[in-house]
C-alpha positions in Angstrom: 0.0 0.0 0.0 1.3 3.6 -1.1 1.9 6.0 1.5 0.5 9.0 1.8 0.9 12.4 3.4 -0.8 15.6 4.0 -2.3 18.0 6.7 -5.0 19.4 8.2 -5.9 22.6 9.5 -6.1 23.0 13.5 -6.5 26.5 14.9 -3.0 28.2 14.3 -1.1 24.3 13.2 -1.0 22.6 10.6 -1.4 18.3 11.6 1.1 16.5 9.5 0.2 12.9 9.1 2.0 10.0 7.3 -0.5 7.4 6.9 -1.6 4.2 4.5 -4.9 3.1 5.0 -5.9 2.3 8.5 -2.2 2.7 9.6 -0.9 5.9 10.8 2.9 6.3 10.6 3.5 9.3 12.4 1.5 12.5 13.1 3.3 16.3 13.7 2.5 19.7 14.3 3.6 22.1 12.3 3.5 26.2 11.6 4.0 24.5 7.7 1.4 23.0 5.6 1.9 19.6 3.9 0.4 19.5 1.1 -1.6 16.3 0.2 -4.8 14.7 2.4 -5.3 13.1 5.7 -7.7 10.1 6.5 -11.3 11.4 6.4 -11.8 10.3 10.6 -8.4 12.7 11.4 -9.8 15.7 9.3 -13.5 15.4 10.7 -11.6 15.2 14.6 -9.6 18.2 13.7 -13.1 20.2 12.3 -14.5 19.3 15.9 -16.0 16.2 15.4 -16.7 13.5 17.8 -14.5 11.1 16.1 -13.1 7.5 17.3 -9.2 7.3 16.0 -9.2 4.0 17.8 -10.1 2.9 14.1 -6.5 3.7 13.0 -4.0 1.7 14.1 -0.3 3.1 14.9 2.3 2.1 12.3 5.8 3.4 14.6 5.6 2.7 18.4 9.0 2.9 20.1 9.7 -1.3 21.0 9.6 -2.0 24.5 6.6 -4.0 26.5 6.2 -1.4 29.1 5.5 1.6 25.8 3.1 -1.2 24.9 1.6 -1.0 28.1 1.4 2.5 28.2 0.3 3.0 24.9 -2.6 0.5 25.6 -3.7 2.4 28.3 -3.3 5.8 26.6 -5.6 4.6 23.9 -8.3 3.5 26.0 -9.0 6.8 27.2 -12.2 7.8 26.3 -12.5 11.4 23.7 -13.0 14.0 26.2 -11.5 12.6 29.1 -8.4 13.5 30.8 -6.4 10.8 33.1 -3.0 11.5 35.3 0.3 10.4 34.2 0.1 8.6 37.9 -3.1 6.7 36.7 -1.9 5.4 33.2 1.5 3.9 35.5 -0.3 2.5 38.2 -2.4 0.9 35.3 1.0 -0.4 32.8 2.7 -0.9 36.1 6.1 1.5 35.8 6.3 5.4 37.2 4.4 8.3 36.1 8.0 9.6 34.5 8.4 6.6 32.1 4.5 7.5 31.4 6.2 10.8 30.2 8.9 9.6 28.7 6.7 7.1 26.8 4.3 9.9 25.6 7.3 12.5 24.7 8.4 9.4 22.0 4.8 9.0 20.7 5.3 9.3 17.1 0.8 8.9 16.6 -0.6 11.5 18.6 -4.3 11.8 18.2 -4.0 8.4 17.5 -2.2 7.6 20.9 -4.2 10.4 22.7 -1.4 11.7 24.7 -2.7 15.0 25.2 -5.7 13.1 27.4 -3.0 12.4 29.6 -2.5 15.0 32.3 -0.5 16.1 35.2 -2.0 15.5 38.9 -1.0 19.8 39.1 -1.8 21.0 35.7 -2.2 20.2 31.9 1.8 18.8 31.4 3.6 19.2 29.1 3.3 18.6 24.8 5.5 18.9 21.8 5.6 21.6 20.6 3.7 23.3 22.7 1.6 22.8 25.6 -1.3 25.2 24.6 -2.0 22.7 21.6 -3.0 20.1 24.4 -5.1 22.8 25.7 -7.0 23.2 22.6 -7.7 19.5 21.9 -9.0 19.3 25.3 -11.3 22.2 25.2 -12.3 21.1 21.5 -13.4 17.5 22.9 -14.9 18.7 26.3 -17.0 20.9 23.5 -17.6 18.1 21.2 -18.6 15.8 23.8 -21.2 18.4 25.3 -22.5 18.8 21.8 -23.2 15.4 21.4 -24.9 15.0 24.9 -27.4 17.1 24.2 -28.0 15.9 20.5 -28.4 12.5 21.7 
């Protein structure tokens, strides 16, 4: 399968994404666009849409059984939900600063939703920058209220 690449708009970023069908190879946030698509599901999240990602599957996870672990867990978050970094270790069974670690090396975000994972005193941190976490937060907790009271 061809792979593909492309971006899509999100407030002042532009959302890199490598992708070939269900498999996403590695998602980035740039000040540059990319030209070229995304997958359909990653431009309809990034337009505010209650989307599930859990569809795509991640195509570069750094090896290790405890990044499994973590990554797992990470994915299992629901969309507009926040959990601790203490939470997703006591869960994969390591400490909240591999957690970290493990989500500074997540080559999928969106797909692996570490922005959904959180300090216990604050948002954390987020390459490249925290305020991007932020706005994915507050553009889920929006979604999610919009769908409530659709439903």
């Amino acid at each position: 399968m061809e792979m593909n690449t492309g971006s899509a708009r999100f407030g002042l970023w532009y959302v890199h994404v490598w992708w070939a069908g269900n498999v996403i190879y590695q998602v980035r946030f740039s000040r540059l666009l990319l030209e070229g698509p995304v997958p359909v599901t990653i431009a309809r999240y990034l337009a505010g849409k209650v989307v599930d990602l859990s569809v795509h599957e991640p195509g570069a996870l750094p090896p290790g059984e405890i990044y499994a672990r973590i990554y797992e867990e990470v994915r299992r978050i629901p969309y507009g939900e926040t959990v601790t970094y203490g939470d997703i270790a006591r869960r994969a069974g390591t400490s909240p600063r591999v957690v970290g670690q493990a989500m500074r090396r997540n080559m999928v975000p969106l797909v692996v939703p570490c922005h959904r994972v959180v300090s216990q005193s604050g948002i954390g941190g987020f390459t490249p920058d925290p305020a991007i976490k932020e706005d994915l937060l507050t553009m889920e907790r929006k979604g999610k209220r919009r769908s409530r009271q659709t439903s």
